[in-house]
C-alpha positions as CSV (number, residue, x, y, z in Angstrom):
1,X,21.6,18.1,-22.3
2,X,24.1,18.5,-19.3
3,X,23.6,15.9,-16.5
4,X,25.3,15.9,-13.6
5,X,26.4,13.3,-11.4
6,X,28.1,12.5,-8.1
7,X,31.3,10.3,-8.8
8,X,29.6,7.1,-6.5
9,X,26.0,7.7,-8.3
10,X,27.9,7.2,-11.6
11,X,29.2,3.9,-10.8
12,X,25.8,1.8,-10.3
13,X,24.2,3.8,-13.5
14,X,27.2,3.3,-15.7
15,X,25.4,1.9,-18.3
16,X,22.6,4.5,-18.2
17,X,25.1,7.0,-18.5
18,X,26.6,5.6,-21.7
19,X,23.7,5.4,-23.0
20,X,23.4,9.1,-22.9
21,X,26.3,9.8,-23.6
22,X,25.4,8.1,-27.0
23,X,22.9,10.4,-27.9
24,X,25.2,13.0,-27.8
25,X,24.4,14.2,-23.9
26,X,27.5,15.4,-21.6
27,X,27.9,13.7,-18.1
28,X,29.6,16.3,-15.6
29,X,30.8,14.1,-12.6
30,X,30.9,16.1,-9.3
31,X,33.0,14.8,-5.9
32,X,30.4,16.7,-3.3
33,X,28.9,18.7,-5.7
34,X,32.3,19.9,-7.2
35,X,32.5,19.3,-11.2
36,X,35.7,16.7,-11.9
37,X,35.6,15.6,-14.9
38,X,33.6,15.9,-18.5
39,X,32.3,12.6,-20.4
40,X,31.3,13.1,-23.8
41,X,30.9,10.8,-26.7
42,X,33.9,10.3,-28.9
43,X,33.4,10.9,-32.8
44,X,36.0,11.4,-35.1
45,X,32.8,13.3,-37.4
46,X,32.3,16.6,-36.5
47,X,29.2,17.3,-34.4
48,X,26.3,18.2,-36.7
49,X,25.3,21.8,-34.3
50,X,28.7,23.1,-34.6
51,X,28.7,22.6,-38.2
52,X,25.3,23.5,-38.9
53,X,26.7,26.9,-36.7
54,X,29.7,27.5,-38.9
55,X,27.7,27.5,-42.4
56,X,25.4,29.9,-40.5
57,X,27.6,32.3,-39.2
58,X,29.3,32.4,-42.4
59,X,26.3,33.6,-44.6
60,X,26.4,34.0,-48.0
61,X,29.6,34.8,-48.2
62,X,30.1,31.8,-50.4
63,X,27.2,32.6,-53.0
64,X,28.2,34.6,-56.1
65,X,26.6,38.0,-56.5
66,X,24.7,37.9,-59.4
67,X,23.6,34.4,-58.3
68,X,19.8,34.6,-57.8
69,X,17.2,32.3,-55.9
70,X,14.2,31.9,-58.5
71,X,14.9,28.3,-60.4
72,X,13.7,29.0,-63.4
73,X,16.3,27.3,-64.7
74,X,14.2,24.2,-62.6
75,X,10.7,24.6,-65.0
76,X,9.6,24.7,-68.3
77,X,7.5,28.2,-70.1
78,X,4.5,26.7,-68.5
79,X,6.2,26.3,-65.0
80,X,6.0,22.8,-65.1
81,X,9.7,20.8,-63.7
82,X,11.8,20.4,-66.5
């Protein structure tokens, strides 16, 4: 989530700020409703969305082709797990 902020608002709720800044929200703060400056939470992990993003937009690309999907390799004759 975006939230935005006036510069002097932001000073009395700094803590409330951090605090969603910790769950990964983005505090825009405005000077008279003009956009300043970006706070976001540091990580030196990348962020799960964008990765989660990257392994979808790449596919299967990555899968062999004559890899198939049905486990059987997983269960027994009688379909029981192995």
């Amino acid at each position: 989530m975006i939230v935005f902020v006036e510069v002097e608002e932001a000073a009395g709720r700094f803590d409330e700020l951090l605090a969603l800044v910790e769950r990964r929200d983005e505090i825009i703060l405005c000077r008279e409703a003009i956009p300043l400056a970006s706070v976001t939470r540091y990580t030196d992990q990348p962020d799960p969305y964008v990765e989660l993003t990257r392994l979808m937009s790449e596919g299967r690309r990555s899968v062999p082709a004559d890899a198939t999907s049905d486990h059987s390799d997983l269960y027994d004759e009688h379909g029981l797990p192995k």
